[in-house]
C-alpha positions as CSV (number, residue, x, y, z in Angstrom):
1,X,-14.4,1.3,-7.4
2,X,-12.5,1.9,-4.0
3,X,-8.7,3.1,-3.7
4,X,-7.9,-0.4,-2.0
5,X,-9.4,-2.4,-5.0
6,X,-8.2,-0.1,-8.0
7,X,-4.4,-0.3,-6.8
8,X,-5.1,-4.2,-6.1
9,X,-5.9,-4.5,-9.9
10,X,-2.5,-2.2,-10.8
11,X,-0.4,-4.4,-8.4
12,X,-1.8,-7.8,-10.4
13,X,-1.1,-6.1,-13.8
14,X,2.2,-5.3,-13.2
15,X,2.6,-8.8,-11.9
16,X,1.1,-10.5,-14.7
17,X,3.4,-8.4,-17.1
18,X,6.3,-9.8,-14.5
19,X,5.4,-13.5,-14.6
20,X,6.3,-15.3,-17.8
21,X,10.0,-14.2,-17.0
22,X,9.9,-16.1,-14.0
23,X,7.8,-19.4,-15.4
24,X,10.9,-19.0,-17.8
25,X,12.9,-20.2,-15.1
26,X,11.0,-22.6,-13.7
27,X,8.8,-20.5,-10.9
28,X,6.4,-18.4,-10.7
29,X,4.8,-15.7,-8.3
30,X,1.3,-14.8,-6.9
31,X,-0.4,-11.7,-5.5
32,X,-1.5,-12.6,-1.8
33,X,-2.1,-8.9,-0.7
34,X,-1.6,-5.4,-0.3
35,X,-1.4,-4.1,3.8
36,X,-3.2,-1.2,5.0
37,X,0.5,0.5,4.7
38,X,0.7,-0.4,1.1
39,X,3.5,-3.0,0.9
40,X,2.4,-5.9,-1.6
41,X,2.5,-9.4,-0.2
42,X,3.4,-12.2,-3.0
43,X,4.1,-16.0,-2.7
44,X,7.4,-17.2,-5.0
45,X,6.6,-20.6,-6.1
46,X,8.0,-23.7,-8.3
47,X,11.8,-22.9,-8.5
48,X,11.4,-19.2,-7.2
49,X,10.1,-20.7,-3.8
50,X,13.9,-22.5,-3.2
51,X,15.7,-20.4,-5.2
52,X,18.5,-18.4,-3.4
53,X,18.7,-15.9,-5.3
54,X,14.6,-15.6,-5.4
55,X,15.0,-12.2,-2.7
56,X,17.2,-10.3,-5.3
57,X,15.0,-11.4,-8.4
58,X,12.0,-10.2,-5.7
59,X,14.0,-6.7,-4.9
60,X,15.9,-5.4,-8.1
61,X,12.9,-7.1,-10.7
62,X,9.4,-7.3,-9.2
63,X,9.7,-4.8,-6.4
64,X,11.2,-2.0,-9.0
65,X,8.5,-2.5,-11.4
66,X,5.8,-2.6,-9.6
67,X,7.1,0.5,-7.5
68,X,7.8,2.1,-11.1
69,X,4.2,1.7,-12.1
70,X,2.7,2.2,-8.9
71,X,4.4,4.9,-6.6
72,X,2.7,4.7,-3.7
73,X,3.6,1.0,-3.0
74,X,6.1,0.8,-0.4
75,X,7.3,-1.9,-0.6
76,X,7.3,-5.8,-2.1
77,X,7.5,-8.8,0.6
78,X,7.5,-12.8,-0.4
79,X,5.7,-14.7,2.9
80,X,5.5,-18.2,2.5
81,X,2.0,-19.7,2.4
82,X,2.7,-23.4,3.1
């Protein structure tokens, strides 16, 4: 299994663990990516998508985690898809 591919399957754990708190509030978030410089790429959806507090929820919740479990990510960034 490459490097690329292993920490792709971390990055998607940590965000499956991260995901039935946001469907509680009506949204929910997907894995798009992870860049050659290791920052993860996600799409916010459902409420999280127009939520305005969606960047802090993205920053102090998902970011941490994943950066918790997964030191060499750099970094968590919502793009919009649509």
């Amino acid at each position: 299994m490459t490097e690329k591919k292993e920490l792709t399957d971390k990055v998607k754990n940590v965000i499956e663990q991260i995901r039935p708190y946001l469907q509680q509030d009506g949204g929910d978030i997907n894995f798009v990516e992870i860049t050659e410089d290791n920052v993860v790429n996600v799409e916010l959806t459902g409420a999280c998508g127009s939520c305005p507090y969606s960047t802090m929820t993205l920053k102090s919740g998902v970011e941490t985690a994943v950066k918790k479990a997964i030191p060499e990510i750099k970094s968590v960034e919502a793009i919009n898809l649509g």
